[in-house]
Steps between C-alpha positions, in 0.01 A plus 500: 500500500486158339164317650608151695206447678071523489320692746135452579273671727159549649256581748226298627272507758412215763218519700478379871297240654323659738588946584841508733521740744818673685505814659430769274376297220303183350637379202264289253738451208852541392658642188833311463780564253608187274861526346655232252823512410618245157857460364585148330244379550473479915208731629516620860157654691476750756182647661484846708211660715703828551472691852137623563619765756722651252238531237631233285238353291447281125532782323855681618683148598419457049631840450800471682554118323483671178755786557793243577355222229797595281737468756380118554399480145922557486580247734496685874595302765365478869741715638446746228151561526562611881603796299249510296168482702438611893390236718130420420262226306651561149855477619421166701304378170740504302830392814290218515424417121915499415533242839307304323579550153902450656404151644286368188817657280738224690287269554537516899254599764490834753643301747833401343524898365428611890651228646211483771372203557138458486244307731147485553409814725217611735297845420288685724140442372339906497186576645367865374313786719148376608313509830616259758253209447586560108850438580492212779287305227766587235785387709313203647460328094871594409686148508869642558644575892621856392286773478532873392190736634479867339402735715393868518412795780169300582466261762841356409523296852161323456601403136787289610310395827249377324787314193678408846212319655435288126881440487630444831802313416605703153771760481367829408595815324321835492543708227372889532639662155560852648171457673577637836667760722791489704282518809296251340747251485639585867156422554423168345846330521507377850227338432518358191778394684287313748315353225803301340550712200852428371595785293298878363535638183556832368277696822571853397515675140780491257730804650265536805693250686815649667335498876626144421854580531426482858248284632515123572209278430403218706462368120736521225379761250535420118562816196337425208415820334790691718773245321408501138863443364875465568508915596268437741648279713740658694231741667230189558792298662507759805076484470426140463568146586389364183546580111192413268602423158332544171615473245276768328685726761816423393440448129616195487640156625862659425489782760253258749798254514727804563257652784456174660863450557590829576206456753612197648883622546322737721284284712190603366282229483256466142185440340410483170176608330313623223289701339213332324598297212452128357770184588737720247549738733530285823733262295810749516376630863546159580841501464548767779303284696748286526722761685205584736333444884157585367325456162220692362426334134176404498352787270388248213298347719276842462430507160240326270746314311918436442711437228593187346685230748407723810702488823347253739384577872373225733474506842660849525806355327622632140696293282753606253394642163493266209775602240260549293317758676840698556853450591 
């Protein structure tokens, strides 16, 4: 097949500023994936963390790059790498890359190719696994009114108490990734309740979760690792209130975009998130945003450094990405 295009790929590794810790695991750095895609001389970027829980890492999201880089080489479309790759970091790399290769190609922007409009939107600010004093102090220096508290099995109620009692006025999310039981969460909802928390995410383990089917929460419960993709959906729609999407999950802004509606036609309310990953990740993410009740993009904010013409984030507020970031 005749060669239309140039494909380019890496991985590199970003370190953290400080150790983050969720349940199950502390993360120090991150090994993202870094696609270019050049034809005529437009280059579009894309940037994938793959799915930690699935075992994705650098070193298979480059492998499965390089056994469809003739197909893009050849001039494969969006829709036709959906065929091509799974859902994962690779797949989402490179989604993302031909977005933005497609909008530098005719000289338009993401928003004209979606047809969402954009405007600046307000993330959650994350505050990782620590003891309770750790955690009041980290919440009481964040400068944003939306707040996102990882929990575990241990002393989950005096965590928020003690975020609570910092930030009386904020709105609050708890995120357990698969970190508790079923009678755990019978447990501790009421009164997380009672404490103002707005919304819980992802309680139980991926496919450990089907006591959900029929219990109602005094607060809405959230699937992140049980929704991973468009299959998914149907059985987390009769489990959960809420729909976190990433686009690593999906593989890619194309099938977020399609998730998200699908979602919404069902009265499933969203989020969006990420893995880690640099403004070239959030960028596309930020596009779902736009479709969303709560946003979860702050992951740059993590990491030693960014890429060129980072996105910006003031006040808990990000603004659109630069065009010449992505998109």
């Amino acid at each position: 097949m005749a060669r239309v295009r140039e494909l380019r790929f890496s991985s590199e590794r970003w370190k953290f500023r400080t150790p983050f810790r969720i349940s199950g695991r502390t993360f120090t750095s991150a090994d993202l994936l870094l696609v270019s895609i050049s034809q005529d001389g437009s280059t579009g970027r894309g940037e994938g963390a793959g799915v930690y829980y699935l075992d994705e890492t650098g070193a298979s999201m480059m492998a499965d790059v390089a056994s469809v880089s003739d197909a893009i080489e050849s001039g494969a479309d969006r829709h036709q790498l959906r065929s091509l790759l799974p859902n994962g970091g690779a797949r989402n790399a490179l989604d993302c890359a031909l977005w933005d290769l497609e909008a530098k190609q005719k000289n338009t922007t993401i928003w004209q190719l979606t047809g969402i409009e954009p405007h600046p939107t307000r993330t959650v600010l994350t505050i990782g696994i620590g003891t309770p004093e750790e955690m009041a102090a980290a919440a009481a220096s964040l400068d944003a009114d939306r707040l996102k508290v990882k929990l575990d099995s241990a002393m989950p109620l005096e965590r928020v108490a003690a975020v609570r009692a910092a930030r009386p006025h904020d709105e609050i999310i708890v995120d357990v990734n698969q970190g508790w039981t079923f009678d755990e969460l019978t447990a501790h909802a009421p009164r997380l309740a009672k404490l103002g928390v707005a919304l819980i995410e992802q309680p139980l383990p991926r496919g450990g979760d089907h006591a959900l089917e029929s219990y109602r929460s005094p607060v809405p419960l959230c699937a992140d690792e049980s929704c991973l993709c468009i299959g998914e959906l149907e059985q987390a729609a009769r489990r959960y209130q809420v729909i976190n999407i990433k686009l690593d999950k999906t593989g890619g802004l194309t099938e977020a975009l399609e998730l998200a509606r699908l979602a919404r036609s069902r009265g499933i309310d969203l989020m969006v998130g990420g893995m880690m990953g640099t403004s070239l990740a959030v960028a596309p993410a930020y596009v779902v945003a736009q479709l969303c009740r709560y946003v979860d993009l702050d992951a740059a904010q993590f990491l030693t450094g960014d890429r060129d013409h980072p996105m910006t984030l003031q006040h808990g507020v990000l603004a659109p990405p630069q065009r010449q970031l992505w998109g």
